[in-house]
N, C-alpha and C positions, 0 to 999 in steps of 0.2 A: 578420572573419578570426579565427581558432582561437587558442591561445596557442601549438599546437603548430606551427601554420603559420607566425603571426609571429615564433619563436624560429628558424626553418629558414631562411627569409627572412634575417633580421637579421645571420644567421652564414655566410650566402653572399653578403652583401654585403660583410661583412668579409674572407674570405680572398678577393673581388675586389678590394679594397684593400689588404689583404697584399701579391697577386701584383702591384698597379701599382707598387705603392711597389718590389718585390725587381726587378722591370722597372727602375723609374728609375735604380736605384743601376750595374746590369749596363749599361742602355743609357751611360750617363753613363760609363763606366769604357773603353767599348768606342769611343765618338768623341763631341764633340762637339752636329753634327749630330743624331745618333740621340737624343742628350740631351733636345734641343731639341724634337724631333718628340714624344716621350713626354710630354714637360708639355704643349705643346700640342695633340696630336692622338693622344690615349690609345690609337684603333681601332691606329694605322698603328704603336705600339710592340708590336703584338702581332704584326701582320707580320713586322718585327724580331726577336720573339723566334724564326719560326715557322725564319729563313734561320739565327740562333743559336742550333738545338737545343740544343750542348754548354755553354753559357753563361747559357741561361734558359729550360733545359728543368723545372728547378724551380719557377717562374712559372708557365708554361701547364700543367701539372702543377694548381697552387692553383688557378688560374682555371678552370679544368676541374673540380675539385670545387665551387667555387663556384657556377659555373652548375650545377651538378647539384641543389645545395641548393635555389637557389632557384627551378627546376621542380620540385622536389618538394614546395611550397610552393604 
């Protein structure tokens, strides 16, 4: 792997972990439950975000450049 690839990589992993972490705080603020599902079962808090555009439309926003980065990698 390139150094250009693994830098692009590296930095789409990270605004994937950005965007969980700005998910945990939103899901957590929003119930309980939703809380709970994001620490354990990361896929189904993006569902979450998908039903609170106005809430953690900034999330799937990050997550979306994120997965960009790392196909373009």
């Amino acid at each position: 792997m390139a150094a250009g690839s693994a830098t692009l990589f590296v930095f789409g992993l990270a605004l994937l972990l950005a965007s969980w972490v700005m998910l945990l705080i939103t899901s957590w603020k929003e119930d309980y439950a939703w809380g709970l599902f994001t620490v354990l079962l990361p896929p189904v808090s993006y569902l979450f975000a998908l039903f609170q555009l106005d809430k953690a439309g900034q999330a799937i926003l990050l997550a979306i450049a994120g997965w960009v980065l790392i196909f373009l990698a």
